[in-house]
C-alpha positions in Angstrom: 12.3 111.2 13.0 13.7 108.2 11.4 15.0 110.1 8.4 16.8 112.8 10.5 18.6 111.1 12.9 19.7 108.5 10.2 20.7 111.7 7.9 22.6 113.0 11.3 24.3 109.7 11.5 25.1 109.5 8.0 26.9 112.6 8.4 28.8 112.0 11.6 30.4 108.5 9.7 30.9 110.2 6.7 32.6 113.1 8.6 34.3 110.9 11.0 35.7 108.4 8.2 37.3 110.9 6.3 39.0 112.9 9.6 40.4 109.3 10.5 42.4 109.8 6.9 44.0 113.5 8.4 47.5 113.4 10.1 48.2 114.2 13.1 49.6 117.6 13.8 53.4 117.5 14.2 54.1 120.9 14.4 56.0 121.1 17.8 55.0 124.8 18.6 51.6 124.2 17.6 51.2 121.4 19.7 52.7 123.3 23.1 50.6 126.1 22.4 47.5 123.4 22.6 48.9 121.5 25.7 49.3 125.3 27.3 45.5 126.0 26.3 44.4 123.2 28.3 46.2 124.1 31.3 45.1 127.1 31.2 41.3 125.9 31.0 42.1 122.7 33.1 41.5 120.3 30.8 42.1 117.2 32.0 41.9 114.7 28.9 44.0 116.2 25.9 42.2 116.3 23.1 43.6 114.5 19.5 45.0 117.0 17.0 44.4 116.7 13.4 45.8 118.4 10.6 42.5 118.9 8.5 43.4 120.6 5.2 40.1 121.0 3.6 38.5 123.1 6.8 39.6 126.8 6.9 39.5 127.5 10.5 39.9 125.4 13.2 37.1 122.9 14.3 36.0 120.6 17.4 35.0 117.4 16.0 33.8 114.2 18.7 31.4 113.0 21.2 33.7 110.9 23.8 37.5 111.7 22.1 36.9 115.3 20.4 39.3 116.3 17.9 40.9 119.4 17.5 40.7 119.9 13.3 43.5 122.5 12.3 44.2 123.5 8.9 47.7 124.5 9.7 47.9 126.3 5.7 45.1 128.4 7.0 46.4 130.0 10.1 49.7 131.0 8.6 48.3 134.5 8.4 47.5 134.4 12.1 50.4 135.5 14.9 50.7 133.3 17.8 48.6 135.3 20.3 45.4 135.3 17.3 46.1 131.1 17.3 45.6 130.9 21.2 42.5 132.9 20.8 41.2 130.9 18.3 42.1 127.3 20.3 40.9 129.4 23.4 37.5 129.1 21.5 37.7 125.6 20.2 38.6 124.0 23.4 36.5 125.9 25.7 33.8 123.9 23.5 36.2 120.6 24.7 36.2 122.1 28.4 32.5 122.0 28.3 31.5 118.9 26.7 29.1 121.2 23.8 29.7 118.5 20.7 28.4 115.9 22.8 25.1 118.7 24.7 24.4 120.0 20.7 24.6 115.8 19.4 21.7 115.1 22.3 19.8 118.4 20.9 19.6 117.2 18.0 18.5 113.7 18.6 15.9 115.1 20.7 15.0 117.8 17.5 14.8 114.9 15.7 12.0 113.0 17.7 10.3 116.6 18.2 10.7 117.2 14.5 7.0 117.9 14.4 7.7 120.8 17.1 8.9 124.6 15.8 10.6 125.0 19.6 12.3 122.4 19.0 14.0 123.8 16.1 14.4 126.7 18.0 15.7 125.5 20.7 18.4 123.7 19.1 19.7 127.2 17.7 19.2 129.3 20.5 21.3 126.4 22.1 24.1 126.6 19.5 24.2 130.0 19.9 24.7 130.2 23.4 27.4 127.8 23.3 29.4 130.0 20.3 28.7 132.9 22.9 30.0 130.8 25.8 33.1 130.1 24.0 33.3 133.6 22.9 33.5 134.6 26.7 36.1 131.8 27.5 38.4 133.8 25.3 37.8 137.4 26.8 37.8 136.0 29.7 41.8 135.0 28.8 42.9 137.5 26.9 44.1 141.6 28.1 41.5 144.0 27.4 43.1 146.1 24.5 43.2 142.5 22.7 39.0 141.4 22.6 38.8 144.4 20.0 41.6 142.0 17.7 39.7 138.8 18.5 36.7 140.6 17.3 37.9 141.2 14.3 39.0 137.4 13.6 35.0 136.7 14.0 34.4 139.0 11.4 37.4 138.1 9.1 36.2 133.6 9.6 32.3 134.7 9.2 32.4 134.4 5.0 34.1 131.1 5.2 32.0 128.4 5.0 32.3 124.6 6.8 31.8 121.4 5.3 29.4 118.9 7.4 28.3 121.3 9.6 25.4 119.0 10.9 28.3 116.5 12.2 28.8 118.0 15.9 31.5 120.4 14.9 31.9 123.3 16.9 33.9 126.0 15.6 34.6 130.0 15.5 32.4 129.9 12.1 29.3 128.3 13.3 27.6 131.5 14.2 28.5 133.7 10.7 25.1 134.5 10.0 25.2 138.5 9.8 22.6 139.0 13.1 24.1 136.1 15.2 27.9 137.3 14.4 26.2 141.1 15.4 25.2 139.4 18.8 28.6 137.8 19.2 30.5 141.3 18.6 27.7 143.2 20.8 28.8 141.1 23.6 32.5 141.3 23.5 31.7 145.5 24.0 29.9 144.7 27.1 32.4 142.9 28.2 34.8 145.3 27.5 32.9 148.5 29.2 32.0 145.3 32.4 35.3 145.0 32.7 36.0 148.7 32.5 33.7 149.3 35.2 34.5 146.6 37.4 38.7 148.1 37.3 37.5 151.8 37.6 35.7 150.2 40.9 38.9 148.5 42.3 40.3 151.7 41.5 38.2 153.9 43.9 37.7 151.0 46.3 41.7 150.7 46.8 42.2 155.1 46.9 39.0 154.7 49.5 41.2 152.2 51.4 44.3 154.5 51.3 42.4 157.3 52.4 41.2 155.8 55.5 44.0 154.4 56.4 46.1 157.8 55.8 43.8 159.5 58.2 44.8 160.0 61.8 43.7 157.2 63.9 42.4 157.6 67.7 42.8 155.3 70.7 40.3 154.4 72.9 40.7 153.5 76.0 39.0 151.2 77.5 37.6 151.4 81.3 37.2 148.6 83.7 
């Protein structure tokens, strides 16, 4: 137990040191789009942004002050809609507190290291939070466009992440080829939910209409 949380903590500093070296992002546009983000997703506290060249895709990085990590050389590619999806993801990790929930799973993990569900737990638990994040995002963004933020899963799942053990949440967490299946599975249902649920606004409003087209009668009422 010893060995695994001082390994963790090792990590974290080592991690932590070398993002205190980054710059800050100065990128005016980049920096409304993030300030617009967390309106959007009410987030109180702003995070700090770091320019972070030597991670690929953007990164939450922090226990008490996260750190948004963007490697502004690797989202040139990206248009600005695909850049709010992507800090849609990292800062609904921000908006609910998951660097600091996964760093207390671990420690526990760590105590439990003689336990296989604790192991488990911990992934099923980092999982659910890259899923969580996920749905922040769809839940933000017009239907034709979760197909598009799909696809930027898939296109971030070969990149790989330095330090991943050091609380950073990110899109790229969850690459392994089942998990990032699970990930894509659920933006469909979401999809065909949200289908359903305008198909049934649809018939509920031509319901409405219908009734209220429809020749009303009086009643009169007798002392």
């Amino acid at each position: 137990a010893t060995l695994l949380i001082g390994r963790s903590l090792i990590t974290y500093i080592r991690f932590a040191l070398r993002l205190k070296r980054c710059p800050e992002v100065t990128d005016q546009s980049v920096i409304d789009l993030v300030l617009r983000v967390c309106d959007e997703l009410k987030i109180g506290r702003r995070p700090k942004l770091k320019e972070v060249p030597w991670l690929s895709v953007p990164a939450v990085f922090g226990l008490f002050q996260p750190v948004v990590c963007i490697p502004l050389a690797g989202l040139q590619e990206l248009s600005q809609d695909q850049l709010k999806w992507v800090l849609l993801h990292e800062l609904g990790h921000v908006r609910r507190r998951d660097p600091l929930v996964l760093a207390i799973a671990v420690f526990v993990r760590a105590v439990h290291w003689f336990n296989p569900l604790a192991w488990l737990t911990v992934s099923r638990l980092r999982a659910c939070m890259e899923l969580a994040a996920d749905e922040i995002v769809v839940r933000h963004v017009p239907e034709h466009s979760v197909a598009d933020y799909g696809r930027i899963l898939v296109h971030f799942a070969s990149v790989r992440l330095e330090n991943r053990a050091a609380a950073v949440m990110g899109l790229i967490f969850m690459s392994a080829n089942k998990s990032l299946k699970k990930r894509i599975v659920m933006l469909e249902v979401h999809r065909r939910r949200s289908r359903r649920l305008q198909y049934a606004a649809a018939l509920i409003v031509l319901v409405a209409a219908a009734t209220g087209l429809t020749e009303a009668q009086v009643v009169e009422m007798s002392e």
